[in-house]
C-alpha positions as a LaTeX table, in Angstrom:
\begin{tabular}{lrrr}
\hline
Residue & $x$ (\AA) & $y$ (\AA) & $z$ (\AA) \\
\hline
Unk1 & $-1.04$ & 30.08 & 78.47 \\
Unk2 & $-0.03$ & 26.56 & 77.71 \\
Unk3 & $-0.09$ & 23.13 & 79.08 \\
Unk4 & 1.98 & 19.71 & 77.75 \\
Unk5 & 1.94 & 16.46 & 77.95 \\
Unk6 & 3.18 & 13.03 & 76.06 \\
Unk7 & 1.04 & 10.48 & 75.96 \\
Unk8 & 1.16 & 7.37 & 73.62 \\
Unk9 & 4.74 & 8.98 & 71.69 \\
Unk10 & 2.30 & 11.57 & 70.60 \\
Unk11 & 2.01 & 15.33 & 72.28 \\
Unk12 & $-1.09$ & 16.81 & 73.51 \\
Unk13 & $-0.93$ & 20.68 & 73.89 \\
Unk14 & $-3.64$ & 22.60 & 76.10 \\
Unk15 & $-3.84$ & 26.40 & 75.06 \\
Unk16 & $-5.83$ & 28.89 & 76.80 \\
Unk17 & $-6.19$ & 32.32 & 74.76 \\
Unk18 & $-7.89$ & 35.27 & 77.03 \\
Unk19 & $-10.65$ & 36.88 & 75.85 \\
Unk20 & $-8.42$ & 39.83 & 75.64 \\
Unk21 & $-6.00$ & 38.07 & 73.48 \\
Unk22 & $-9.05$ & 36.78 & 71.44 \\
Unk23 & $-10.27$ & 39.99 & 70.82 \\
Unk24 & $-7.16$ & 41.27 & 69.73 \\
Unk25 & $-6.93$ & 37.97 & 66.96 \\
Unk26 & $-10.24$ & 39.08 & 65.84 \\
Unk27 & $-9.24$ & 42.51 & 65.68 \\
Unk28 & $-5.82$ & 41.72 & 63.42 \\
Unk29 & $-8.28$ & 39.34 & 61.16 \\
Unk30 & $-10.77$ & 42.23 & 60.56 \\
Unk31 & $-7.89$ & 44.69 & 59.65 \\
Unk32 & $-6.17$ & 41.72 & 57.17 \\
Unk33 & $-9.71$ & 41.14 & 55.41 \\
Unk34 & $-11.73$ & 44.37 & 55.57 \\
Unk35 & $-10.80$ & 44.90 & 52.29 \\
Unk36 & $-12.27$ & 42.07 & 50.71 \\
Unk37 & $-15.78$ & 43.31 & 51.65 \\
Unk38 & $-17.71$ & 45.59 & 49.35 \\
Unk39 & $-20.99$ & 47.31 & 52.30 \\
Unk40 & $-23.53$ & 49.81 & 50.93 \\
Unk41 & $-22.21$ & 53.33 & 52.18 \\
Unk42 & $-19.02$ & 52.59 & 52.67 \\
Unk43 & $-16.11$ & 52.69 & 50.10 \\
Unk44 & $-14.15$ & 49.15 & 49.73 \\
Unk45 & $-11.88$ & 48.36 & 53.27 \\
Unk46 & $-13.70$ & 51.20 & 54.79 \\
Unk47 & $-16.56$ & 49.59 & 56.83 \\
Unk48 & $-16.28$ & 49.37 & 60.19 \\
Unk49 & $-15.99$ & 45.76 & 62.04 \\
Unk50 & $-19.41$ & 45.47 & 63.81 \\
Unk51 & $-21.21$ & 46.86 & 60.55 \\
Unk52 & $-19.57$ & 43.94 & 58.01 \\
Unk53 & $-20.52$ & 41.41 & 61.16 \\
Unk54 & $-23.77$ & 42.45 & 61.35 \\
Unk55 & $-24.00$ & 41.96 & 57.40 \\
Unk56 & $-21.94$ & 38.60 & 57.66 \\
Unk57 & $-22.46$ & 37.11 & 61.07 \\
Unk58 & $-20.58$ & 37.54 & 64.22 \\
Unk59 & $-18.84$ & 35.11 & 63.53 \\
Unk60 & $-17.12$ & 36.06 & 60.36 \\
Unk61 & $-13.46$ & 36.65 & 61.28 \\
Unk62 & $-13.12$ & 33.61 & 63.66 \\
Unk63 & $-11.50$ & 31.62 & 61.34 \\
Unk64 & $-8.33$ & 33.76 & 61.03 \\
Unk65 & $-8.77$ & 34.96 & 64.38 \\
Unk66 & $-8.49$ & 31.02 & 65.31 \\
Unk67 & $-5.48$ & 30.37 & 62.85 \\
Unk68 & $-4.10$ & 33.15 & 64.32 \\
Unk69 & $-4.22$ & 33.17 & 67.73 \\
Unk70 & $-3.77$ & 29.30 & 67.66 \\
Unk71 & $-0.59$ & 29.82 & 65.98 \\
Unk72 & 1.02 & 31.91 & 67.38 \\
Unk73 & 0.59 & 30.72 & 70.93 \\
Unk74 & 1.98 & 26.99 & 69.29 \\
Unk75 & 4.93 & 29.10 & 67.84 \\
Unk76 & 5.96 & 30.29 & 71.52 \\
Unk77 & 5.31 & 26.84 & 72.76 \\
Unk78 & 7.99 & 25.43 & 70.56 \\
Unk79 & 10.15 & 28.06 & 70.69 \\
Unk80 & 10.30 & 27.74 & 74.59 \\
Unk81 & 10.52 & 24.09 & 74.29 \\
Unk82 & 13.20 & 22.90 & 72.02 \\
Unk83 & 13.05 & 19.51 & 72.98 \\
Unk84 & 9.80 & 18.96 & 72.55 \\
Unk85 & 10.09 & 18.06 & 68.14 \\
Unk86 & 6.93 & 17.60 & 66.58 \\
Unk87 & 7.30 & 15.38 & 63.41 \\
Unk88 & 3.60 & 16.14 & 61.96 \\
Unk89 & 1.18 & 19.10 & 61.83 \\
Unk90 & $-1.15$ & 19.55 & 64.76 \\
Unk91 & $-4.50$ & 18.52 & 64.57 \\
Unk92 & $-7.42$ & 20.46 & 66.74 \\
Unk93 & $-8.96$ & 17.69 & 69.38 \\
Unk94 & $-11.00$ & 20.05 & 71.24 \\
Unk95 & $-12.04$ & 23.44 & 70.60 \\
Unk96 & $-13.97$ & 25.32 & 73.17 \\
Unk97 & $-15.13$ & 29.60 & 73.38 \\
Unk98 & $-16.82$ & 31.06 & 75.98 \\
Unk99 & $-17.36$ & 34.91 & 76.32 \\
Unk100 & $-15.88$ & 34.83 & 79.73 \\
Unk101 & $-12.75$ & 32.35 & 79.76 \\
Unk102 & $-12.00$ & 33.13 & 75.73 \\
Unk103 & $-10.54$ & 30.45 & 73.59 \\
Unk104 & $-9.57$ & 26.98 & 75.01 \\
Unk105 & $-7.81$ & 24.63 & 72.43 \\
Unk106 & $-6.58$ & 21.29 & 72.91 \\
Unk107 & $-3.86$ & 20.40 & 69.90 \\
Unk108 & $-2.20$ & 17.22 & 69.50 \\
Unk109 & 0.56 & 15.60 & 66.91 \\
Unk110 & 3.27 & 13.41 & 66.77 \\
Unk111 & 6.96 & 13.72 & 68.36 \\
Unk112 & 9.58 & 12.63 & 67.39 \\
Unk113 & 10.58 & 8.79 & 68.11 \\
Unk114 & 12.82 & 8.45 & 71.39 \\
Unk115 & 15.26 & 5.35 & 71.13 \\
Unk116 & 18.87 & 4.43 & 73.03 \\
Unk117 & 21.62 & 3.45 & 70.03 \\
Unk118 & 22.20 & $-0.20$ & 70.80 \\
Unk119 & 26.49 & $-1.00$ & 71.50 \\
Unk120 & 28.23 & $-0.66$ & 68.12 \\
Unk121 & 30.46 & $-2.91$ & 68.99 \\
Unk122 & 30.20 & $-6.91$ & 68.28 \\
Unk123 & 27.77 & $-6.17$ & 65.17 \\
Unk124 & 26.72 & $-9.60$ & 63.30 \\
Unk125 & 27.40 & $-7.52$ & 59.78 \\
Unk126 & 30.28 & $-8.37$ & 58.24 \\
Unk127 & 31.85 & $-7.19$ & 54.88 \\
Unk128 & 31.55 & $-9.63$ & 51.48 \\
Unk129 & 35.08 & $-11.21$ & 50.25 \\
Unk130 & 34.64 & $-10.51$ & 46.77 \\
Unk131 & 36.09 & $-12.97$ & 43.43 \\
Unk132 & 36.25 & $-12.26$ & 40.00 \\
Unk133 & 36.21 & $-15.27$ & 38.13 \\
Unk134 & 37.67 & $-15.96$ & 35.06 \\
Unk135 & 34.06 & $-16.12$ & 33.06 \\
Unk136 & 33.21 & $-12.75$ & 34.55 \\
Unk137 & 36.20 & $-11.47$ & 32.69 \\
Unk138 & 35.21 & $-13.02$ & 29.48 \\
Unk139 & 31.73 & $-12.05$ & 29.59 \\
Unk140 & 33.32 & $-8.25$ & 29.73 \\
Unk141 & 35.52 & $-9.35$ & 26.49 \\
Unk142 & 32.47 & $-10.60$ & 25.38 \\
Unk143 & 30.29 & $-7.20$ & 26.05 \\
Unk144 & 33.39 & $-5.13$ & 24.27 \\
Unk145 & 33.40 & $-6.94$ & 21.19 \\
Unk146 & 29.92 & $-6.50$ & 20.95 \\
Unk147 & 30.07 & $-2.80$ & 20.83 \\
Unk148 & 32.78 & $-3.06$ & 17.98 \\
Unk149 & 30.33 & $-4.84$ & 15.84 \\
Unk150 & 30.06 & $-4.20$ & 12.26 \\
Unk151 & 25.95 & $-4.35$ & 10.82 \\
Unk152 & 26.59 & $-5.23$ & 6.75 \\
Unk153 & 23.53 & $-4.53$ & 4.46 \\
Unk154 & 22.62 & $-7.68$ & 2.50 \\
Unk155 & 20.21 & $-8.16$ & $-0.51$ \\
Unk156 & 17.95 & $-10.61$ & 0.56 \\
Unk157 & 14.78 & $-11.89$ & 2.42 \\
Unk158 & 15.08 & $-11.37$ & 5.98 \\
Unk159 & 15.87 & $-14.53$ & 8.22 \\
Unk160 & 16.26 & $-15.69$ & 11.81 \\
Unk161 & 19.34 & $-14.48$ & 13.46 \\
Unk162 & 19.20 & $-11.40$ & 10.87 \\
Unk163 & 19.07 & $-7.51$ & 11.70 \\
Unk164 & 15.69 & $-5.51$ & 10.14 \\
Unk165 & 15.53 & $-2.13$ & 10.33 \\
Unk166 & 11.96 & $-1.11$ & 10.33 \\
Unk167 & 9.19 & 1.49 & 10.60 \\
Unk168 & 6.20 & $-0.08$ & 12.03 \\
Unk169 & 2.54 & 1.29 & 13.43 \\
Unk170 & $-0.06$ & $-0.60$ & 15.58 \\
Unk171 & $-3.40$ & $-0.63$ & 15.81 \\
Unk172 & $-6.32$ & $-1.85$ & 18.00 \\
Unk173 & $-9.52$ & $-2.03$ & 16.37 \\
Unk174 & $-8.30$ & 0.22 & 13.40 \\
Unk175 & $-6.90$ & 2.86 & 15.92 \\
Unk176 & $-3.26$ & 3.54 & 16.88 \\
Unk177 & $-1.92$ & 3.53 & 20.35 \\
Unk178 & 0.01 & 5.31 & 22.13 \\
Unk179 & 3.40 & 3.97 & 22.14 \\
Unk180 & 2.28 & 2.13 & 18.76 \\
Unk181 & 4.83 & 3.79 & 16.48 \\
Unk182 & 8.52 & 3.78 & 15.81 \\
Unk183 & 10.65 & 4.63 & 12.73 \\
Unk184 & 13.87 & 2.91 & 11.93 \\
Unk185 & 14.04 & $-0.09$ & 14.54 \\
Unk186 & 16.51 & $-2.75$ & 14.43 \\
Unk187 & 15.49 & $-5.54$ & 16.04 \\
Unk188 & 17.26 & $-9.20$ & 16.08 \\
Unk189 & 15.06 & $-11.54$ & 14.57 \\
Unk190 & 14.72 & $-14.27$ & 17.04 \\
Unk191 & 15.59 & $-12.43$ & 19.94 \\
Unk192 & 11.83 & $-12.32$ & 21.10 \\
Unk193 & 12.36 & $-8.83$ & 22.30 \\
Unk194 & 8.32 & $-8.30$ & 20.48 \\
Unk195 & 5.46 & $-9.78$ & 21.03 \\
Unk196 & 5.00 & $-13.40$ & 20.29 \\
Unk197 & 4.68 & $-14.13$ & 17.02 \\
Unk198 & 6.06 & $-10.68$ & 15.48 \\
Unk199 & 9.82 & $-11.17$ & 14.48 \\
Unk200 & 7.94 & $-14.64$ & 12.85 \\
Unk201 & 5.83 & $-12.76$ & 10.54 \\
Unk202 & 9.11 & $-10.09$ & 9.16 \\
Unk203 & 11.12 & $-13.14$ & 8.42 \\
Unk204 & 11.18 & $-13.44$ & 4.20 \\
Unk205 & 10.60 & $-9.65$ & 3.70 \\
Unk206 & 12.54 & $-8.32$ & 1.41 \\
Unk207 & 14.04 & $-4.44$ & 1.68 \\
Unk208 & 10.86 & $-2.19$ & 0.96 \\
Unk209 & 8.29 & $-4.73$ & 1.03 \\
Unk210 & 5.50 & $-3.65$ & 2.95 \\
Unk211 & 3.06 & $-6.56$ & 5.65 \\
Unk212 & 0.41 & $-6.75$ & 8.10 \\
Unk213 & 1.58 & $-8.26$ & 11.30 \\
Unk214 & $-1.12$ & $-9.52$ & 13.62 \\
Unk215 & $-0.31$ & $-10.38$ & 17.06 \\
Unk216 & $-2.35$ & $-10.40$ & 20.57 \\
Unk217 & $-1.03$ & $-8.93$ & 23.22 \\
Unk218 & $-0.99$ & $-11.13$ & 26.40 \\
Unk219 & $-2.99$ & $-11.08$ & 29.30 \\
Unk220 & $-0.04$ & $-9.74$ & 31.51 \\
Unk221 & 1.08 & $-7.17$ & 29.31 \\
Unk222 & 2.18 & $-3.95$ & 31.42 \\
Unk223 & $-0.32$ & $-1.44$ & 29.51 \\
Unk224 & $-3.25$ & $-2.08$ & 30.98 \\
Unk225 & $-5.56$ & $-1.11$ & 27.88 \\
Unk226 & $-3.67$ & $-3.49$ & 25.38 \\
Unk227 & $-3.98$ & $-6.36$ & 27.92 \\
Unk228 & $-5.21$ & $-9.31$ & 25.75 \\
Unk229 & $-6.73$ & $-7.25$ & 22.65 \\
Unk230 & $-5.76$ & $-8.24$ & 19.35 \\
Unk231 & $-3.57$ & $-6.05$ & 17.13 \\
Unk232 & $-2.22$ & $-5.05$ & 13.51 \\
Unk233 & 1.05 & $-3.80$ & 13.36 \\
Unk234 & 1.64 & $-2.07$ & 9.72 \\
Unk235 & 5.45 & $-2.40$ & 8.90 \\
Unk236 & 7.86 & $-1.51$ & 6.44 \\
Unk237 & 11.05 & $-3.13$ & 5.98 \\
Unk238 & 14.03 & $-0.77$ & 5.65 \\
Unk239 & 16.95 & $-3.11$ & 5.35 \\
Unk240 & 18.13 & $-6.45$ & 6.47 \\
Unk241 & 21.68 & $-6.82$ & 7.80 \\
Unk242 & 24.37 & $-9.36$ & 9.34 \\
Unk243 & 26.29 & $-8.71$ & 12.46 \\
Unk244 & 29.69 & $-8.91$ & 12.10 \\
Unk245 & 31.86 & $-9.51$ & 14.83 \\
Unk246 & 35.50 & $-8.97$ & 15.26 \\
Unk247 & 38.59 & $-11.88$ & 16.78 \\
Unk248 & 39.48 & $-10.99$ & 20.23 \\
Unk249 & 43.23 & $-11.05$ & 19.74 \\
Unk250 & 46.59 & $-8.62$ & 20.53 \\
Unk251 & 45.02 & $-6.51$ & 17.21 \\
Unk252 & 41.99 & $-5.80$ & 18.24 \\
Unk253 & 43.66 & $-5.24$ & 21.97 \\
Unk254 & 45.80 & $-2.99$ & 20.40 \\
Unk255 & 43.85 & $-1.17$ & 18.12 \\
Unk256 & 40.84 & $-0.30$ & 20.71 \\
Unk257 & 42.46 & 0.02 & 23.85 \\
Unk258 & 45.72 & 1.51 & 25.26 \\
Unk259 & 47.21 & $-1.95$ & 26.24 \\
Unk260 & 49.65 & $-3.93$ & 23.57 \\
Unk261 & 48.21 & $-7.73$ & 24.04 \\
Unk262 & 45.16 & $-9.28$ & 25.40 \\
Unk263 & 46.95 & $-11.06$ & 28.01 \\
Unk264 & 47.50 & $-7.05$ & 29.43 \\
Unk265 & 44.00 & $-6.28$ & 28.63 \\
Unk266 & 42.18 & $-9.08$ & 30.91 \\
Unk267 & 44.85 & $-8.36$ & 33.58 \\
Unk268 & 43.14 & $-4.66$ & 33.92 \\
Unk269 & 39.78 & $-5.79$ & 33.54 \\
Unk270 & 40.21 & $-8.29$ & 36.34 \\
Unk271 & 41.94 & $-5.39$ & 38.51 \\
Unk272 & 38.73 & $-2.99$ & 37.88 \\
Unk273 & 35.99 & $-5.88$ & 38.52 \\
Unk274 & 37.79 & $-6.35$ & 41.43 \\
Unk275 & 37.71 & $-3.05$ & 42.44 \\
Unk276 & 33.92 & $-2.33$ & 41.89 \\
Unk277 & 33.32 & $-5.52$ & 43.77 \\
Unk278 & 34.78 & $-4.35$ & 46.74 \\
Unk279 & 33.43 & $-1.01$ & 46.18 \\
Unk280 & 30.03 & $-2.66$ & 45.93 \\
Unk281 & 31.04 & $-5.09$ & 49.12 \\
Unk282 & 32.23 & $-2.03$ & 50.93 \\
Unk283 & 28.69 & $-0.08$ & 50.41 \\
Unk284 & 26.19 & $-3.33$ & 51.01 \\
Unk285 & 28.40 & $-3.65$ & 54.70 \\
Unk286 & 28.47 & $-0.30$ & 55.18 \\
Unk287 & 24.26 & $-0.75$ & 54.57 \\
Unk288 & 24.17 & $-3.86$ & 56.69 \\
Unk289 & 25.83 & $-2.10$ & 59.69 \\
Unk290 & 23.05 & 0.52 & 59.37 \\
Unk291 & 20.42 & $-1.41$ & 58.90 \\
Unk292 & 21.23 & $-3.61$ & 62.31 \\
Unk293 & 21.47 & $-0.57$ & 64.20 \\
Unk294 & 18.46 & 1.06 & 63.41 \\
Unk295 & 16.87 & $-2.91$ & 64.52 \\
Unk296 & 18.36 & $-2.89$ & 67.66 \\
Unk297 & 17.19 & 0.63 & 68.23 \\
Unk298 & 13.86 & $-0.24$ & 68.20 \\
Unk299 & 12.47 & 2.64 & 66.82 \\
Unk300 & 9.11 & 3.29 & 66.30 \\
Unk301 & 8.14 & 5.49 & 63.81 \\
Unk302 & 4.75 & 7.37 & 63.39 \\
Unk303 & 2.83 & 7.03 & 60.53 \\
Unk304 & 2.57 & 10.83 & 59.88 \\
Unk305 & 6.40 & 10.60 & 59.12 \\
Unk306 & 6.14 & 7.70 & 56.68 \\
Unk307 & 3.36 & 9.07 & 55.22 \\
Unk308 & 5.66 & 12.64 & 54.17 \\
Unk309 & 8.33 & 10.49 & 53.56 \\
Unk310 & 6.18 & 8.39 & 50.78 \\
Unk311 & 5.38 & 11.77 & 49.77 \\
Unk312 & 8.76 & 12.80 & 49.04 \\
Unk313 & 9.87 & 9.87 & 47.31 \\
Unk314 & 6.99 & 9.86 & 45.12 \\
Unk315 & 8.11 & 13.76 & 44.42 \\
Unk316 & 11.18 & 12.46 & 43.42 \\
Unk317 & 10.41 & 10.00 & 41.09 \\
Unk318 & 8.17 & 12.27 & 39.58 \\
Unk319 & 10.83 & 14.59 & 38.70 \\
Unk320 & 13.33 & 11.85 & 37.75 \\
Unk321 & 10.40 & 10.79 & 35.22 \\
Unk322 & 10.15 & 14.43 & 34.18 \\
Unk323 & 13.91 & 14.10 & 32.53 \\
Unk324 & 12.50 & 11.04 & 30.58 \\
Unk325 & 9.16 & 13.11 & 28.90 \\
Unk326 & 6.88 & 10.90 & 31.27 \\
Unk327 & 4.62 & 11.80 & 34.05 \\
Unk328 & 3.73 & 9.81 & 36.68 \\
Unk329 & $-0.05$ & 9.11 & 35.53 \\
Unk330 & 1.10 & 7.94 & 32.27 \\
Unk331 & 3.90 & 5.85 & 34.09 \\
Unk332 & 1.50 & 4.59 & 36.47 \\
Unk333 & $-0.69$ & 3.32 & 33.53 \\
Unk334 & 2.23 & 2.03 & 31.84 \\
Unk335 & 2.74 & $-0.43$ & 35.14 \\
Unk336 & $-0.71$ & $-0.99$ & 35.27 \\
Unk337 & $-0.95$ & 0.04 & 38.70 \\
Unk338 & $-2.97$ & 3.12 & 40.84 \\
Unk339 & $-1.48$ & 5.78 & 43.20 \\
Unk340 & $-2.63$ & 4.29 & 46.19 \\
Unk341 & $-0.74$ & 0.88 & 45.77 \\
Unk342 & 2.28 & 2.59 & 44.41 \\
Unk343 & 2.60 & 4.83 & 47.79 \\
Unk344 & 2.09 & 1.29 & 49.66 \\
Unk345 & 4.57 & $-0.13$ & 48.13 \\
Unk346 & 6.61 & 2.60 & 49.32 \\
Unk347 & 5.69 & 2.58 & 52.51 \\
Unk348 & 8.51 & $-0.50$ & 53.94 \\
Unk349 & 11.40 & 1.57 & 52.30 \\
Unk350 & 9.51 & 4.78 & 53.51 \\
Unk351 & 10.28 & 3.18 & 56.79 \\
Unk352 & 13.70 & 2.22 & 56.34 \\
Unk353 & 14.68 & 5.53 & 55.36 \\
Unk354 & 13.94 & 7.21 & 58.39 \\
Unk355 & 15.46 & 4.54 & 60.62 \\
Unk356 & 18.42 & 5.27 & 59.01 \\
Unk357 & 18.53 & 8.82 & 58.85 \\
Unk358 & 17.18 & 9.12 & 62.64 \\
Unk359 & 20.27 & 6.89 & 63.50 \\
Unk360 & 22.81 & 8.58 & 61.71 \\
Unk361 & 21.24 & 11.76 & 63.38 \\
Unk362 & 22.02 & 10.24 & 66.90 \\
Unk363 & 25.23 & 8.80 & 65.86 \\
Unk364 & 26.28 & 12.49 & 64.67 \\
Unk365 & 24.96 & 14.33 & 68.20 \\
Unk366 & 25.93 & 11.86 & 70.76 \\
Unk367 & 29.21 & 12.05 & 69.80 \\
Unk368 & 29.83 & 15.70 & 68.57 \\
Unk369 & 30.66 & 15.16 & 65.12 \\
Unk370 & 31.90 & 17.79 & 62.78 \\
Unk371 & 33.45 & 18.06 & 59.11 \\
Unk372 & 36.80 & 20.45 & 59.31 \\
Unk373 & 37.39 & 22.45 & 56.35 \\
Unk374 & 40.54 & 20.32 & 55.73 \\
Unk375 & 38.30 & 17.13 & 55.80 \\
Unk376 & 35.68 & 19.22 & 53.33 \\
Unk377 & 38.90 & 19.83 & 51.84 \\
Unk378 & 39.83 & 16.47 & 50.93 \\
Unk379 & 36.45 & 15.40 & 49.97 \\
Unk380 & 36.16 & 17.83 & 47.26 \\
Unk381 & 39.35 & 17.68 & 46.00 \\
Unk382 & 38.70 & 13.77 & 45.67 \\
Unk383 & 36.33 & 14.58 & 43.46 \\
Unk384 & 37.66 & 17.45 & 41.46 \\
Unk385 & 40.38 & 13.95 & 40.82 \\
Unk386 & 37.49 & 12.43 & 38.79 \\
Unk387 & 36.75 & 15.07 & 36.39 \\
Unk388 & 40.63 & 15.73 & 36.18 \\
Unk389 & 40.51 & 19.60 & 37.65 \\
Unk390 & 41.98 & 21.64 & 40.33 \\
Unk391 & 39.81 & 21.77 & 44.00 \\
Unk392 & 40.47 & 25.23 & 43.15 \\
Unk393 & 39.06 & 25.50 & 39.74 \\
Unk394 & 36.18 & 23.13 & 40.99 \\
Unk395 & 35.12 & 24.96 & 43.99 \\
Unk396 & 34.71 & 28.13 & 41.40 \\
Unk397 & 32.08 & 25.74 & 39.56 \\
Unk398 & 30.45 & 24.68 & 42.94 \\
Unk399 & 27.19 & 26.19 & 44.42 \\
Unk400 & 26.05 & 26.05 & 47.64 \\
Unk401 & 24.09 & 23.12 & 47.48 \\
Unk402 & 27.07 & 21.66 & 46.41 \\
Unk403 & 29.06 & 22.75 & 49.10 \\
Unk404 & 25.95 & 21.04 & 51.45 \\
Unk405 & 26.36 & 17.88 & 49.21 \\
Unk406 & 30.01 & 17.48 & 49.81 \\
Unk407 & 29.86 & 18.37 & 53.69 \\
Unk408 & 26.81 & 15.64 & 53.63 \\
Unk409 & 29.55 & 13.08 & 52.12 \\
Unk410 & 32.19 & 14.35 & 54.66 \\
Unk411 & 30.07 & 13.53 & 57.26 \\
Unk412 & 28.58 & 10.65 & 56.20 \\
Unk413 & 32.29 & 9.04 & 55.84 \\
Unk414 & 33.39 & 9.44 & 59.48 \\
Unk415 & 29.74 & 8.24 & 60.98 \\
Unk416 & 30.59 & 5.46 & 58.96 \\
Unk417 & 34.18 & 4.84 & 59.52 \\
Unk418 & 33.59 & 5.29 & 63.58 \\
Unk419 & 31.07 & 2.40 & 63.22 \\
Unk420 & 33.13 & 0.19 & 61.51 \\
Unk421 & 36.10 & 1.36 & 63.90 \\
Unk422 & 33.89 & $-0.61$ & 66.40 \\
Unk423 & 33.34 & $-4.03$ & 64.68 \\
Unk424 & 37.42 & $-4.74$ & 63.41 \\
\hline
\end{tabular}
């Protein structure tokens, strides 16, 4: 037997196990653990119940009996209340047993958060006009050239604006650190990409001269254990060298691209800056239009679900650091910063997150919205486009957590579409 209530967004569940029903949780515990129990005169899992209580106390199978009886009487709850959604694990406020009335329990956890979608119409977000300028175009000129460069070798002592190619390893007080080392590093001297007073100390090296850099790190460094501390660096130069550069004209147009002159060239390079700027300006309004719903929704959300949510993310970014050969405790060092104030620091976008996703939910029930195959359909073969293939030949590749992706994206583009339907 059950009773339920809501009080203060949070449930409060009253269960009443007989003592007949308590005996028979005791009784499924005892035959789920005898075995563990080794009892003089009797082989292993062969000792009677009362004989390993009287050995272990009476109480000895309560536990599971509990975690049994507990749960399965919450199970049937939920299962005969489907709109009752609990959005954190139930905690035990009151636990009572007498021999006479059996088990009485008193569970409570939070529900999900209850909000009314504001109107969609006559939203205040609007979408970006977006302008390429002209020095946006050069700066992308600018950014090509520079991956055409040409590094020459010269025979001389190193100077500012020059390329070294080094190995180098550090040391605080005669010991290396992690991090320390590296073996054939270019670095611009000049660019101040080191530490202070580090590209100073290569310049007049000559190709195989070996030098003793000192530096101190400064007080904000990110490592917290080099913070301040004075350091040698050990370095070897490999090889100094000039960066050449080539002309931006029709020739080099011509010769590194598939247009004829450079007047061509900037013309397509305006046209896809433009492009991605919409794309971008498309995305933040699409954002912005979320993000004003889910205020004017008003939703309060419990701190159990920001809490798993933090969780999550942090999960994430753990395995995204994985892919790089870092773990989180070493990154967390690298920032200089400990686990509880990272999860804080999660905890506003934590938030934000679940607004979201709880009104895109809504959006999806209230008004009975489904992907067709034909709109699946379309998605996919969009992006079977991008990797020039067949939607037949990449559905073969898909799996079906790509098939969940894609529907995810189907959906996601009409929720999105019928909101901006409303605010033309």
């Amino acid at each position: 037997m059950y009773k339920f209530e809501k009080k203060d967004k949070q449930g409060i569940l009253k269960i009443n196990i007989s003592k007949e029903d308590w005996e028979k949780a005791v009784e499924q515990a005892y035959e789920e653990n005898k075995g563990k129990f080794n009892i003089q005169g009797f082989r292993k899992g062969k000792a009677p119940r009362k004989v390993i209580e009287q050995n272990y106390g009476d109480t000895i199978f309560f536990d599971d009996a509990f975690d049994h009886a507990v749960s399965d009487e919450y199970s049937k709850f939920l299962s005969e209340n489907t709109n009752v959604i609990p959005v954190s694990q139930p905690s035990v406020e009151e636990n009572t047993f007498t021999a006479d009335k059996g088990l009485e329990v008193v569970l409570k956890f939070d529900l999900m958060p209850e909000f009314k979608l504001p109107e969609l119409s006559g939203l205040k977000a609007k979408k970006q006009k977006v302008k390429v300028s002209d020095q946006q175009v050069e700066t992308e000129l600018e950014s090509e050239r520079q991956s055409h460069a040409r590094f020459v070798e010269e025979d001389k002592a190193a100077e500012n604006g020059d390329y070294a190619t080094i190995d180098f390893t550090g040391y605080v007080d005669d010991v290396k650190f992690d991090g320390g080392e590296a073996k054939d590093y270019r670095i611009e001297l000049g660019s101040h990409t080191f530490i202070e007073g580090f590209e100073d100390q290569i310049i007049g090296m000559k190709k195989g001269e070996e030098r003793d850099i000192k530096v101190t790190f400064p007080e904000n460094y990110h490592a917290e254990n080099l913070k301040g501390k004075p350091a040698v660096f050990k370095v070897t130069l490999k090889k100094v060298e000039k960066k050449e550069l080539p002309e931006i004209d029709d020739k080099f147009v011509s010769d590194t691209t598939e247009f004829e002159s450079l007047e061509e060239y900037k013309k397509s390079i305006k046209e896809n800056l433009e492009k991605m700027a919409d794309e971008r300006a498309e995305r933040d309004y699409e954002v912005a239009l979320l993000d004003e719903i889910a205020e004017k929704s008003n939703i309060e959300v419990p701190k159990s679900m920001i809490e798993h949510e933090v969780h999550h993310m942090i999960e994430d970014f753990e395995h995204r650091l994985s892919h790089q050969g870092m773990n989180l405790n070493a990154y967390l060092e690298y920032v200089g910063k400990d686990l509880e104030t990272f999860k804080k620091e999660r905890e506003d976008d934590a938030e934000k997150n679940i607004k979201t996703r709880l009104v895109l939910q809504k959006l999806i029930s209230e008004n009975n919205m489904t992907v067709t195959s034909e709109e699946l359909d379309k998605t996919i073969g969009e992006y079977a486009e991008r990797y020039q293939m067949t939607a037949e030949d990449f559905k073969k590749a898909m799996s079906p957590d790509d098939y969940a992706y894609f529907e995810n994206n189907a959906i996601m583009t009409k929720v999105l579409d019928f909101i901006k339907s409303k605010n033309k």
